[in-house]
N, C-alpha and C positions, 0 to 999 in steps of 0.2 A: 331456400333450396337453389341450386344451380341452372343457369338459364340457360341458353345456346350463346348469351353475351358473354358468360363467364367462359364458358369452352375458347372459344375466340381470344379472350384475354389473354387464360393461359397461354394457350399455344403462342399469342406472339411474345409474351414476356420469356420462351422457349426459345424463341425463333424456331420455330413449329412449325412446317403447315400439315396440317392435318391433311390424309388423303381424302377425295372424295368419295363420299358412304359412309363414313365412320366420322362426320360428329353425331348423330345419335349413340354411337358408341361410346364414342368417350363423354356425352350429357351424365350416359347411363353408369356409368363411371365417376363419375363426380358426384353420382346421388349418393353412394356407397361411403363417401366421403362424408358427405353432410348426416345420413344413418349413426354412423360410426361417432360422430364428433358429438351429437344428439345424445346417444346412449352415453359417452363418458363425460358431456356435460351438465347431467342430468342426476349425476353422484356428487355429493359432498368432497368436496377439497380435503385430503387428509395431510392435516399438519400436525405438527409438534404441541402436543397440550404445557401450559403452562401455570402450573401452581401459582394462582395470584394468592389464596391462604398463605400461604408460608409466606411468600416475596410480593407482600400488596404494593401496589405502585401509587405515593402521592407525589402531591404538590407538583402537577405536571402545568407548564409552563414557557412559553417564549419568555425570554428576559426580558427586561426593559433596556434602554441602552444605556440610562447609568450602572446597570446591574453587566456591563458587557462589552466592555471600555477596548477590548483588543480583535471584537466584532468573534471571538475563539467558539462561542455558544449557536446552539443549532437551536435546542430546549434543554430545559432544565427537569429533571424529575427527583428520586427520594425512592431507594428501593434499600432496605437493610438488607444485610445477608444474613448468614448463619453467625451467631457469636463463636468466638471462640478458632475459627479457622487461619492461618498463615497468614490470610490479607487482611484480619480484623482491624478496625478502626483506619486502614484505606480508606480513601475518597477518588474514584475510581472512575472516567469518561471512555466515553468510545466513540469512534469515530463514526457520523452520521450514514452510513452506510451500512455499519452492526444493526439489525432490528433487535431492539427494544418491544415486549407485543404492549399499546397502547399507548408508548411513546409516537408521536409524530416523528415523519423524516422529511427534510426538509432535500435531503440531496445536495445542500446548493445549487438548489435551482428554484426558479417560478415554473420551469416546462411542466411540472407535475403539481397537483396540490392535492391534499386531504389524504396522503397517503399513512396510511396507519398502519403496522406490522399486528400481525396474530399472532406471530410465535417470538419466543427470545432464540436467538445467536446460542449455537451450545457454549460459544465461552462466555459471555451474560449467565447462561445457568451457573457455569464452574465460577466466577467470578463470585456470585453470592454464595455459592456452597461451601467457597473457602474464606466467606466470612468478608468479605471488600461489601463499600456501600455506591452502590452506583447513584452520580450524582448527576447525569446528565446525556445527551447527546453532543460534540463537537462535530463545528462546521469542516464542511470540505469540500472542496473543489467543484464545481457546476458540473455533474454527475461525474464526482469523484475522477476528474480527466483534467490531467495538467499538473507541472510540476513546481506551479508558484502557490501567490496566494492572492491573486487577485479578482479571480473569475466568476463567484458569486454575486448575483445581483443585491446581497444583503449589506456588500462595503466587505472593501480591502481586509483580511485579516493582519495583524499588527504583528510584526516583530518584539518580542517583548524588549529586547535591546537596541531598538530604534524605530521609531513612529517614521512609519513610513515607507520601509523595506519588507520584505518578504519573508513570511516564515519559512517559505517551500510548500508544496503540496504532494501530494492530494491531502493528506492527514494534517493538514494547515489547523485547524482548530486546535487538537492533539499539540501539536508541536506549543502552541502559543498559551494553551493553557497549563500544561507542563513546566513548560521553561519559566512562564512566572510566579510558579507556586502555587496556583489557584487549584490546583487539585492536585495528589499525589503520582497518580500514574494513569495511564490508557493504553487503549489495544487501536490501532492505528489498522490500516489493511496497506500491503505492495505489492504493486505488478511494476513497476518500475524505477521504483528506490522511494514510495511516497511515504514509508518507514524513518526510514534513513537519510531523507533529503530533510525535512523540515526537523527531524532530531539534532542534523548537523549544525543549520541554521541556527535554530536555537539553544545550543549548548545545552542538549540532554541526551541520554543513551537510548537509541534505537536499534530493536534486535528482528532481524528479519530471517525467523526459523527455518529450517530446513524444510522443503517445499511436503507439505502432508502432515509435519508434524504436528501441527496447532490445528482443529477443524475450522473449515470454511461453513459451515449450517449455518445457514439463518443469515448471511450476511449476501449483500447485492454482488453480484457477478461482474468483473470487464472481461478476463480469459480464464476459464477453467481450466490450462492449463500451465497457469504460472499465479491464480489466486493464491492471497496471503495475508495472513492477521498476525501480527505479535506485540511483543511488548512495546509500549515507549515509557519510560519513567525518565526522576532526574538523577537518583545512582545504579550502579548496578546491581546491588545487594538486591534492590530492587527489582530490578527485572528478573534476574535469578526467582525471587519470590513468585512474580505474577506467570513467569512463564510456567512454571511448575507445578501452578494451581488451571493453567487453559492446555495443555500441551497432553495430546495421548488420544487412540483413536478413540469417535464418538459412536462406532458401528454405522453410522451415516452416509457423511462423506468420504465418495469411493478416492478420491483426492489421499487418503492417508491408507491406506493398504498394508503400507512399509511403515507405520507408526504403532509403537509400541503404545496396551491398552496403558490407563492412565494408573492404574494400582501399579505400571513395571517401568514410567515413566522415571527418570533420574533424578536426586534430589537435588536440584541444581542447588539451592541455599544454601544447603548441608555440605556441599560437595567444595561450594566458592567460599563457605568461611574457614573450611579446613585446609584451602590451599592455600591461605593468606603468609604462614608458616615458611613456607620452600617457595613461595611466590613463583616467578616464571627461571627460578635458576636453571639455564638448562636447557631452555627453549627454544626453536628453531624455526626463526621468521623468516617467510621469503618477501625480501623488496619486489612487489612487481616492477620493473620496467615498462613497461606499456602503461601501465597504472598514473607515472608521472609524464605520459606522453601526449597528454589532449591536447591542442590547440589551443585549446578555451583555459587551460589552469593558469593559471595566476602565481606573477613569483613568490608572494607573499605565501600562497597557502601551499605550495612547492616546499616552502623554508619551515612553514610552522609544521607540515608532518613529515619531512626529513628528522628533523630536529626530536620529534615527538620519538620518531622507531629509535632513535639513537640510544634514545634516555632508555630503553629496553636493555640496551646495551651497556646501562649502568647497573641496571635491575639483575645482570646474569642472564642473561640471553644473547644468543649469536645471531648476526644480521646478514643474509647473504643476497644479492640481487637474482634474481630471475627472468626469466625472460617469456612472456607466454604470446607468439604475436598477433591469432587470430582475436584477443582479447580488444586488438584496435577495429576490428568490425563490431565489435557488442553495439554501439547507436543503431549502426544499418540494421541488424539483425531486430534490435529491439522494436525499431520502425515498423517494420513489416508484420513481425510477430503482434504488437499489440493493434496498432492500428485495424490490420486486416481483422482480426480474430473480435476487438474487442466492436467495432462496427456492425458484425453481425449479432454480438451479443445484445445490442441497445436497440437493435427489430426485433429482439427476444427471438432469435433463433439460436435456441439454446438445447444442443442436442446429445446424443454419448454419454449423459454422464446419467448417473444412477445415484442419489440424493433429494435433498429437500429444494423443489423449486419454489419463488416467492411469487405465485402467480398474482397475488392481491396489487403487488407492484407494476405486471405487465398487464393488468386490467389497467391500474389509473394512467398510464403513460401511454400506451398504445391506443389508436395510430398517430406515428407522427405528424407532425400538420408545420405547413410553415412558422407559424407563430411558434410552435414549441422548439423548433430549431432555431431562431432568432433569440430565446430566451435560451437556449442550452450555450449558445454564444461559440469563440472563434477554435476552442482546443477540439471540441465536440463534432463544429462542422466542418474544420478542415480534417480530421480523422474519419468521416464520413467520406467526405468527397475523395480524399486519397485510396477510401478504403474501396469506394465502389471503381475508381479507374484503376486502383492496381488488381484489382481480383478479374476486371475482364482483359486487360492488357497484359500481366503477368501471373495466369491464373497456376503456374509452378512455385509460385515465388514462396511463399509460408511453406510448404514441403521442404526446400532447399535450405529456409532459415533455421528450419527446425532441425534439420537432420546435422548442418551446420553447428549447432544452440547444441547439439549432445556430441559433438567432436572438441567446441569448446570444454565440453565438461568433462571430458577425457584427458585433457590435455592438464585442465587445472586437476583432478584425482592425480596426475603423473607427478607434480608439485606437489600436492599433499602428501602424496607417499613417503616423501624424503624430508618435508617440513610439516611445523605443527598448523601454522596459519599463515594467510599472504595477504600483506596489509598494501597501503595504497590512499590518498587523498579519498575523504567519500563522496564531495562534491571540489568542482574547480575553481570555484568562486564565493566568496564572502556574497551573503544575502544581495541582492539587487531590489533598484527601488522598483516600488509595485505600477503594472503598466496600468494607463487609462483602461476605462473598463470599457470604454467604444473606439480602442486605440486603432484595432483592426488585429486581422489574421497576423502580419508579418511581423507587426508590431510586439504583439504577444511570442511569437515564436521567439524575437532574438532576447527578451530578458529569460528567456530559458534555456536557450542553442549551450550543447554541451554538457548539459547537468547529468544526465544519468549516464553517462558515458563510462562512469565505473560504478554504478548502483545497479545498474539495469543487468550487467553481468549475472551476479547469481540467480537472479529471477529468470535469467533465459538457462541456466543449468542446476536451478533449484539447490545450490548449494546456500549452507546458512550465512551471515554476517550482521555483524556488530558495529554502529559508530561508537565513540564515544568521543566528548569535548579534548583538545588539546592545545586550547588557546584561543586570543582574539587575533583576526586581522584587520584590514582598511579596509572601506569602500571601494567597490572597485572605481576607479579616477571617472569614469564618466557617468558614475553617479552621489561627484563630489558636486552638492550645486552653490554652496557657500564657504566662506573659510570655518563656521561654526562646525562644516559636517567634515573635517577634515578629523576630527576629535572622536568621531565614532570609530566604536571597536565593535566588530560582531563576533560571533562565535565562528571556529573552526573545527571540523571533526575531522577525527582521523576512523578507517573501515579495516577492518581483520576477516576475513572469508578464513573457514574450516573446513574440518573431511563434513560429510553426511553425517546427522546426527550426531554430530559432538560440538551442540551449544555448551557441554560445559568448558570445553576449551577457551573458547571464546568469552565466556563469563568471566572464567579466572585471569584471562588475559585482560581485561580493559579493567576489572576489578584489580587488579595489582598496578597497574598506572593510575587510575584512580586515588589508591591508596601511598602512593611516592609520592604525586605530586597534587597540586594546587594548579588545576589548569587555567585557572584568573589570574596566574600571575605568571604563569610561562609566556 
């Protein structure tokens, strides 16, 4: 119950002073608080029930680390699905952030331990419903924050085309278990290209859906709003497939409003193998401008998705440039927007929204303690610390980003109007090698500086986009350390943004490059 200490507290973490006479007022005040908290703590947590009959869960599992060679594995488990469904005979991972109920999540972190999900992710439910066998959890980023792959205290996640570089993150595991085959496809989460950044990386297709389309239930929170799950496979056929089976509202999350229910949901499959035919003849690509304007891109991946829109223009498609310029604020804007926003979500101040919360999570992590911030390590605490100096030093600033973040997305609708999709490098740099894991704060910032600089876009205007592979390039030179690494090729991806709700656009488009070319030998 509340003391005369606690009164005191409050008010100065208020900067408060209470008038004199009224703290027994606001004691008495405070009890009503503690009543109140009493009676609804005092009822059963109502969650998501989960048929373990139907989808019994075995062989649940940490790897061993010759079972685990690319560090890609969180746990392992063994869930069939329904036979007979669109993802039948799928082998199907998700990113350690989906709850699995009874799967362990490891978060990529030690901050937290024993944390066990109750309920499954509603796309975990549609995933078995349409017949996919889930094989496991995939690691990710030390609470899913940061856009390499090194920040886990379990060891570096492995590029599967170079030991030693980075898959990207936060969906680092995803990315690395995909791209080497070891499983068929996964559902990844993005707030700020962690879809589409380690998809790039590793030369596989990453679809990051239109923001409501696919439900967020059951999966961990950084900003409700700009949360996101979707596909990662290694072709598109594929992702057409898995989106079609998680995609459509789950009556849940208030996140999809503007999502059509899932019986009215579009057959993307059906839709991408019947466009194969007429392919993109016809099609009207905008060149961002700003898109090839980072600081940070690299001539090399400049040359391979110049080269890549071209070939569009072999396929029957016209290529015109555009120009969008508040597009060169997307980092600032992203900064703010996540940082601010997602800092208060990791004190579980998680409020406005009308859904399934994972309280079982903000029991085992809460309260912070120094030890668990030293183990959450340098992307966690420097978004911390920026987030608590910019929220009392620029406490306008997220209002202005955001209002910002839907003028952006005015502006890119104003392009769409006139074009089908606006394509653009997805990342500006070939994989970079992985930083020490005690390398420090700055150190960690520059093998990242620049990456979401055109990923982060549609997560700040919820429009959808697609990478897919279109070739290899070099190391970037300062992290050539031998003449042996001069011989590495990593993957590059090329990104297409579409209107709202027309991932099928966007299917058939990387789906018909796909199908021209051999991106291993572009």
């Amino acid at each position: 119950m509340a003391s005369p200490s606690d009164v005191v507290a409050a008010a100065q973490k208020l900067s408060f002073t209470i008038p004199q006479g009224h703290e027994t007022d606001y004691l008495a005040l405070l009890g009503t608080t503690d009543r109140a908290v009493a009676a609804v703590m005092a009822h059963a947590d109502y969650q998501i029930a989960v048929d373990e009959a139907q989808y019994p869960r075995t062989d649940i599992h940490r790897p061993l680390p010759e079972d685990n060679k690319l560090k890609g594995w969180a746990w392992k488990a063994t869930i069939q699905g329904t036979p007979g469904g669109i993802l039948d005979g799928r082998k199907v991972c998700f990113k350690d952030t989906i709850c699995v109920a009874r799967v362990p999540s490891l978060f990529g972190t030690t901050a937290i331990e024993d944390f066990i999900p109750v309920s499954d992710a509603t796309v975990v439910t549609r995933v078995l419903e349409h017949g996919g066998t889930v094989v496991g959890k995939a690691m990710c980023e030390n609470f899913s924050h940061g856009p390499a792959s090194h920040s886990t205290p379990f060891g570096p996640i492995e590029n599967p085309y170079a030991e030693g570089f980075s898959t990207g993150g936060s969906s680092s595991g995803c990315g690395a278990l995909i791209g080497s085959g070891e499983v068929d496809m996964g559902i990844g989460g993005d707030q700020g290209g962690s879809i589409r950044i380690p998809a790039s990386l590793c030369g596989i297709v990453g679809l990051k859906p239109t923001f409501g389309l696919v439900p967020y239930t059951g999966v961990l929170s950084s900003d409700s709003a700009i949360d996101t799950v979707g596909p990662m496979t290694r072709t598109t056929a594929d992702a057409a497939l898995l989106l079609q089976a998680i995609a459509g509202y789950d009556m849940v999350d208030d996140r999809q409003l503007d999502a059509p229910l899932p019986a009215n949901v579009p057959k993307y499959s059906e839709l991408l193998l019947s466009s194969r035919e007429h392919g993109v003849k016809g099609l009207k690509i905008a060149l961002l401008k700003e898109g090839f304007a980072s600081s940070f891109l690299d001539v090399a991946v400049d040359t391979k998705c110049r080269r890549a829109i071209a070939k569009f223009e072999e396929l029957g498609a016209t290529v015109e440039e555009v120009s969008v310029p508040l597009h060169l604020l997307t980092t600032h804007l992203a900064h703010i927007l996540n940082k601010f926003a997602s800092s208060q979500t990791r004190q579980g101040r998680q409020v406005s929204r009308r859904g399934l919360y994972i309280n079982e999570y903000w029991e085992t992590l809460l309260p912070w303690t120094q030890d668990k911030f030293e183990k959450a390590k340098y992307y966690v605490t420097g978004t911390a610390m920026s987030a608590e100096y910019g929220w009392s030093r620029y406490p306008t600033a997220y209002g202005r980003a955001m209002n910002l973040s839907r003028q952006l997305r005015d502006e890119y609708d104003a392009i769409l109007s006139r074009y089908d999709v606006v394509m653009m490098p997805t990342v500006p740099k070939a994989a970079r090698r992985h930083a020490a894991y005690d390398a420090g704060p700055l150190a960690w910032a520059e093998v990242a500086a620049g990456i979401v600089s055109n990923t982060a876009a549609s997560n700040l205007t919820g429009h959808p986009t697609i990478t897919f592979p279109v070739g290899f390039v070099a190391p970037s030179p300062s992290d050539v350390l031998s003449p042996e690494d001069s011989n590495i090729r990593l993957p590059c991806g090329l990104m297409a943004m579409g209107k709202m709700f027309d991932e099928t656009t966007l299917l058939n488009v990387a789906d018909a490059f796909e199908q021209a070319f051999n991106w291993k030998m572009l």
